[in-house]
N, C-alpha and C positions, 0 to 999 in steps of 0.2 A: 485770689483777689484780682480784681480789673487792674491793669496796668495804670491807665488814667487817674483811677479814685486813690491807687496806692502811691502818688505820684504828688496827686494833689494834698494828700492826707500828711504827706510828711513837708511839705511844705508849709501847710500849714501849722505844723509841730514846731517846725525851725523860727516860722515867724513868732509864733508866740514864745518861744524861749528867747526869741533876742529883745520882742519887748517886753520878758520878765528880767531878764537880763538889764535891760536901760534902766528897769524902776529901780532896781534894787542898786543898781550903780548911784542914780541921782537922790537917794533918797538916804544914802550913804550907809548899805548894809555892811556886814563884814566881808574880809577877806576870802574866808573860807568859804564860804555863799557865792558871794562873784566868782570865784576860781572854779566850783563847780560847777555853776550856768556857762560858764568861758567852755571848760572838758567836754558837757554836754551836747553844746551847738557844734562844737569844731569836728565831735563822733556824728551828730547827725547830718552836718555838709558831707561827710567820709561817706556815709549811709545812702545820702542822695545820690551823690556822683554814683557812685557803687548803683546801687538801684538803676540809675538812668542808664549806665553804660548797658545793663543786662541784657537790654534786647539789640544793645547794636552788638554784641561778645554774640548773641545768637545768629543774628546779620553775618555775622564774619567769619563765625563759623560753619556756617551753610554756605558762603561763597567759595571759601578754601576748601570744601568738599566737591563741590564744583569744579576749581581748579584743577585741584586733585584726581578725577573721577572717579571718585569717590562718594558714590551713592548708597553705601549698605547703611549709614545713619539715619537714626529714626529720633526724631524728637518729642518726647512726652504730651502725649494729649491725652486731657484728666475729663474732656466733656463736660465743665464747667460755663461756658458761652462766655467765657473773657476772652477779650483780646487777644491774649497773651496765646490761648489757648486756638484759638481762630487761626495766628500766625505761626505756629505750630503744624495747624491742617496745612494748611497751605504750603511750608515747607517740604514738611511729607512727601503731597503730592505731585510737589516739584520736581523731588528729588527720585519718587519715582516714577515719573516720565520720561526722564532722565538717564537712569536705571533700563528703563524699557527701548528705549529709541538706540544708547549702546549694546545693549544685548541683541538690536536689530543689526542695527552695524556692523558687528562684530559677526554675525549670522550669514550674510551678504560677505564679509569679506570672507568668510571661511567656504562658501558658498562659491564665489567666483576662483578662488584662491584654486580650489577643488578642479574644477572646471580649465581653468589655468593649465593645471599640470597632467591632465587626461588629453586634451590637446592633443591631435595624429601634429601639428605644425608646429614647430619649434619656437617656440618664443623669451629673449632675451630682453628686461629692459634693466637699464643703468644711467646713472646722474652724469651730469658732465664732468667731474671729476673723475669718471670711469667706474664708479662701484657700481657691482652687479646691484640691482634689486631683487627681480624674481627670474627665476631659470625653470624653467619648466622641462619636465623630464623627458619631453621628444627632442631639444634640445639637447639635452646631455647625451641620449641614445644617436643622436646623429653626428652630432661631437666627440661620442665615445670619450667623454670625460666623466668623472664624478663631481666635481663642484669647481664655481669659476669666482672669486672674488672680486674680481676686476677685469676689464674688458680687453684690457692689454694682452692676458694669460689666451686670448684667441691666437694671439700671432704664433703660438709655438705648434698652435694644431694647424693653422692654413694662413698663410702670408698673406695670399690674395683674399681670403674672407675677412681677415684684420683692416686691411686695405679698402675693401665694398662698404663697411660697415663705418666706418670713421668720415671713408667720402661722400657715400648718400647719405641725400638730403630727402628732407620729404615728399611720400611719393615716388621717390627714387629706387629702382632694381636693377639686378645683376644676375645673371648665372654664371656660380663657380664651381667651378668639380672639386672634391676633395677624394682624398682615399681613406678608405672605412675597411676593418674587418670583413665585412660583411662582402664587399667590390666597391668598385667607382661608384661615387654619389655626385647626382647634378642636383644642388643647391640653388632654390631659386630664393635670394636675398631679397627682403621687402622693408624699406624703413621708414617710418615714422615718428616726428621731433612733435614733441610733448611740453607746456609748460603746466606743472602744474601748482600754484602756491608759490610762486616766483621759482619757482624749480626747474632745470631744465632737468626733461627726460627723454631718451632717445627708446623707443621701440622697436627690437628687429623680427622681423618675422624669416624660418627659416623652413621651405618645403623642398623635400626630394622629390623632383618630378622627372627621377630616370625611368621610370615604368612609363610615363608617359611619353615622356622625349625617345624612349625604343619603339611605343605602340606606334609614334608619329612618324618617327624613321622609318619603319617599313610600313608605314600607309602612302608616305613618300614615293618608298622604291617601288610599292609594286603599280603608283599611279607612273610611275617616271619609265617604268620597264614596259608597261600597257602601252603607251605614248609610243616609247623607242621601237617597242615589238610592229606598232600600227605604223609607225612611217618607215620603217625597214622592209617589211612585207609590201609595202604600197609601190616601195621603189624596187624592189627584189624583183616579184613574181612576174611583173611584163617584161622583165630585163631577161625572167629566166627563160619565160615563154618565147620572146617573138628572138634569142638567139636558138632555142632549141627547133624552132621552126626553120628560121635560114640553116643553121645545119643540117636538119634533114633531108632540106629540097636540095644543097650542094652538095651531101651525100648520093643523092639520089642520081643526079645525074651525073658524079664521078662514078660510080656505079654501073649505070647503063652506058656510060661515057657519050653522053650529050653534049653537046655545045650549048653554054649560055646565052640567051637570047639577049638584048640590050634592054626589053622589059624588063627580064628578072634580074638585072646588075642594077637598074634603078632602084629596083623592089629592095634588092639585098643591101643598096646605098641609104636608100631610106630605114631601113631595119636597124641599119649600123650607128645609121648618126641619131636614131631614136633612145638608142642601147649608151651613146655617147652623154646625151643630154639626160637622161635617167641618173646616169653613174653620178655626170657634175652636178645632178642636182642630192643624190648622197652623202658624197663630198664635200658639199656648201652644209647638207643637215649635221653633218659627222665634225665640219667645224664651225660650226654656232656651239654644239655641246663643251668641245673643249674649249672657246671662250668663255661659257655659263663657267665650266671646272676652273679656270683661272683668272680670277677676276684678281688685277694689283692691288696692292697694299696701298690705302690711303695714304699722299702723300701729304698733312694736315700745314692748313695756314689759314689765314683772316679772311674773310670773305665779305666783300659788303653785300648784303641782300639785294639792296634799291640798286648797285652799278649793275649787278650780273643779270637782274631783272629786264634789264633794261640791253641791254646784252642780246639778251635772249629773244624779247622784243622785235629789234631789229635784225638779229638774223632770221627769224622766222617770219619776216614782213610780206617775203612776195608770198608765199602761202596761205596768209592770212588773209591777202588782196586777192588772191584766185581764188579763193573759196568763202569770201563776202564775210567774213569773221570778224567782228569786233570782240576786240581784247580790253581784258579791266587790269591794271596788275597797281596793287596797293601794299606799302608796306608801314608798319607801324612796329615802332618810331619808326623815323626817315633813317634815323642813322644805325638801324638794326643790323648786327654782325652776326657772322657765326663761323666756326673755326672748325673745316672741314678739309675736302678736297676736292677742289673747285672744278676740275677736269671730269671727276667722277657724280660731283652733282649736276653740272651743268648735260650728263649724259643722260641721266634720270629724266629729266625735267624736259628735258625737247624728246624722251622717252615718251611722257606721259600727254604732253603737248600734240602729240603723232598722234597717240590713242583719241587726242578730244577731237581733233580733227575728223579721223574717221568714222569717230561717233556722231557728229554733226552734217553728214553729207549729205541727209535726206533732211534735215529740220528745216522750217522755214525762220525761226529765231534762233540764230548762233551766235553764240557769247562762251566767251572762254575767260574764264577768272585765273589770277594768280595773285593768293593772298599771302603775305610772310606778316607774323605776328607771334608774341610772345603771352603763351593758354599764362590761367589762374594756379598754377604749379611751376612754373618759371623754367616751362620746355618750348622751344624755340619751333612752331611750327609755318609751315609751307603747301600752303592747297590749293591744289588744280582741279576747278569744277568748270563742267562744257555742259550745255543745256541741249544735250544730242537725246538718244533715241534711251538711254539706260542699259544697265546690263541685268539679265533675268536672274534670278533669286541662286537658279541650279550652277548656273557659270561663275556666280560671286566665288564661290567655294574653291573653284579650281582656276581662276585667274595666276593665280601666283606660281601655278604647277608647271615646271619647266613642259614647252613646247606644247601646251593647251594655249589655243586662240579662237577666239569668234570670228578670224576676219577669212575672208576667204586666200589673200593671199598674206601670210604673215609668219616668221618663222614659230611666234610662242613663244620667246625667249626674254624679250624685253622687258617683262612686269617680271621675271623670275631674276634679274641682273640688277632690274631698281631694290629688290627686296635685299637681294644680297648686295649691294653696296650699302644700303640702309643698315644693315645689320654692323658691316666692316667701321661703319661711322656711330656705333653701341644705339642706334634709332630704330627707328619701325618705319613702315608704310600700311596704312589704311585706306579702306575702300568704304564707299557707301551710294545706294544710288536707290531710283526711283524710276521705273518703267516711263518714259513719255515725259519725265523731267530734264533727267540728267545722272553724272557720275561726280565725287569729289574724290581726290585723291588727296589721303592727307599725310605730309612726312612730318615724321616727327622726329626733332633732334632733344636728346637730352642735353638742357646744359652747363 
């Protein structure tokens, strides 16, 4: 029966029992008659309620399914085109869409979950309370653990990995070696801070890149040994030739026992202090290498950006004046800090400063920038662009390669001492340039 008709129907039941009820009241029927009509309305009020609440009890019970989710409920549909029956479809349908969309869900998470834990790259995430969530099995393999409940149970396998992990922020890397089974492992830490659902979530991503850091080591040595081999030989072979020459001709005439002419004492003077100046320029190459080998230990403190800028500036003024250079140097904020070592950046910097210069000595527009400002990652960066000649695509590559230079007189050592001071201060140096433009150098401080 339609909800509406059977709704109305007993209403109108109720009404007419209350006005047989009044007549038989006013018309002074008996007791047992009025006490009846009384029983009957007060069963049929009981019936309405009852009846009305029915569809909201169906309301309430498809929400709590809901809540629940709880979708394997199906509600009777008899195909009669009542109402009752229509909200019924509709339920149904709801409930299995509902049904469908979790069992997608549910598909997808098992799906990534999957994906998750096949992963070659270790990934760890956890609430800020510390509980692990998911650990993925490259992760435990590089761990060499079997299960981690909390983020703390890190520090018992590597102090300093407990340490990278709690301290970066997003964005934020580290390389740490641990010891494994297997040999030394270099961990390159990568983390990423998550909210999700007012949650915090921290993500660490964890890759072994010792196969890589060995491939790069000896693509290193044998660029570093090429290098050493080609300016050792360059200084060797005329040192070895033009004494093996004056030996021979002083043998020669100890021999036939000659008298040296005052020619050949010249010749043999010039041979000598040729062999001299050869040697000191070895010398000078043999100590450039062991200053690259020992570069000091940062000695850290406050740095204001805009004073040492400015610093810098002026001591680099009459160069800037002899070679028609106009300088930009801007710092944002004014009152930008950074907590380094000021001796070892200020060397960097009229480093790269030397570099713009000599990139700029043919251009007709010279401009040297020094920008200090703080990237959308909250790393404290520093860049030196000169609007010189550019550096070529093949040279980019080996810039940083101890004693590779483009200049014709230059040790090579410079960009290889800004890198490793950079590295000593846990930053980077980058490169970037544009044939006929210019070069940027960019440092980067984490901080």
């Amino acid at each position: 029966m339609d909800y509406k008709v059977g709704l109305a129907g007993r209403i109108i039941l109720l009404a007419a029992s209350i006005f047989l009820l009044s007549y038989f009241i006013l018309n002074g029927a008996g007791v047992f008659a009025t006490s009846l009509f009384i029983i009957l309305i007060l069963a049929q009020i009981i019936f309405l309620i009852s009846y009305a609440e029915s569809s909201f009890k169906k309301v309430r019970l498809f929400l709590d399914n809901i809540k629940q989710d709880n979708y394997t409920s199906v509600f009777p549909v008899k195909f009669d085109g009542t109402e009752t029956d229509d909200l019924h479809i509709e339920f149904n349908a709801i409930l299995a869409k509902l049904k469908e969309d979790q069992a997608e869900k549910e598909a997808n998470y098992q799906y990534f979950r999957s994906v998750f834990q096949h992963l070659s790259i270790g990934l760890i995430t956890f609430e800020e309370d510390g509980k692990i969530q998911i650990l993925n099995t490259a992760a435990k393999r590089m761990l060499n653990i079997e299960q981690l409940h909390f983020i703390a149970e890190i520090e018992s396998v590597n102090k300093e990995l407990h340490q990278a992990i709690h301290g970066l922020r997003t964005g934020g890397s580290e390389l740490i070696k641990i010891a494994h089974p297997d040999g030394i492992m270099q961990l390159s830490v990568y983390v990423i801070e998550l909210v999700m659902r007012d949650v915090k979530i921290k993500l660490v991503s964890l890759q072994n890149i010792q196969s890589e850091l060995e491939e790069k080591e000896m693509e290193a040595w044998q660029n570093l040994v090429k290098v050493l081999t080609h300016e050792i030989m360059n200084s060797i072979a005329p040192i070895s030739s033009l004494a093996s020459t004056i030996k021979g001709e002083i043998e020669h005439k100890i021999e036939q026992n000659l008298p040296a002419a005052l020619d050949d004492l010249e010749d043999y003077q010039m041979g000598i202090t040729t062999i001299e100046k050869r040697s000191e320029g070895l010398i000078n190459f043999v100590s450039d290498f062991r200053s690259l080998a020992h570069i000091p230990n940062p000695k850290f403190s406050t740095i204001h950006l805009k004073t040492l800028l400015q610093q810098l500036e002026t001591l680099m003024q009459h160069q800037f004046e002899s070679n028609q250079i106009m300088t930009k140097c801007t710092v944002t904020p004014d009152d930008l800090i950074l907590f380094g070592d000021q001796n070892l950046i200020e060397q960097v910097l009229i480093n790269l400063i030397h570099n713009g210069i000599h990139a700029m000595e043919t251009s007709i527009t010279k401009v040297l920038s020094i920008d200090a400002f703080i990237d959308e990652s909250g790393k404290i960066i520093i860049e030196v662009t000169d609007s010189g000649k550019g550096i070529e695509e093949e040279a980019l590559s080996k810039i940083f390669i101890p004693f590779f230079t483009t200049k014709k007189k230059g040790s090579g050592i410079g960009l290889s001492l800004s890198k490793q001071i950079m590295r000593r201060h846990k930053g980077n140096i980058q490169v970037r340039s544009e044939l006929g433009k210019g070069t940027t150098f960019k440092l980067i401080f984490n901080a």
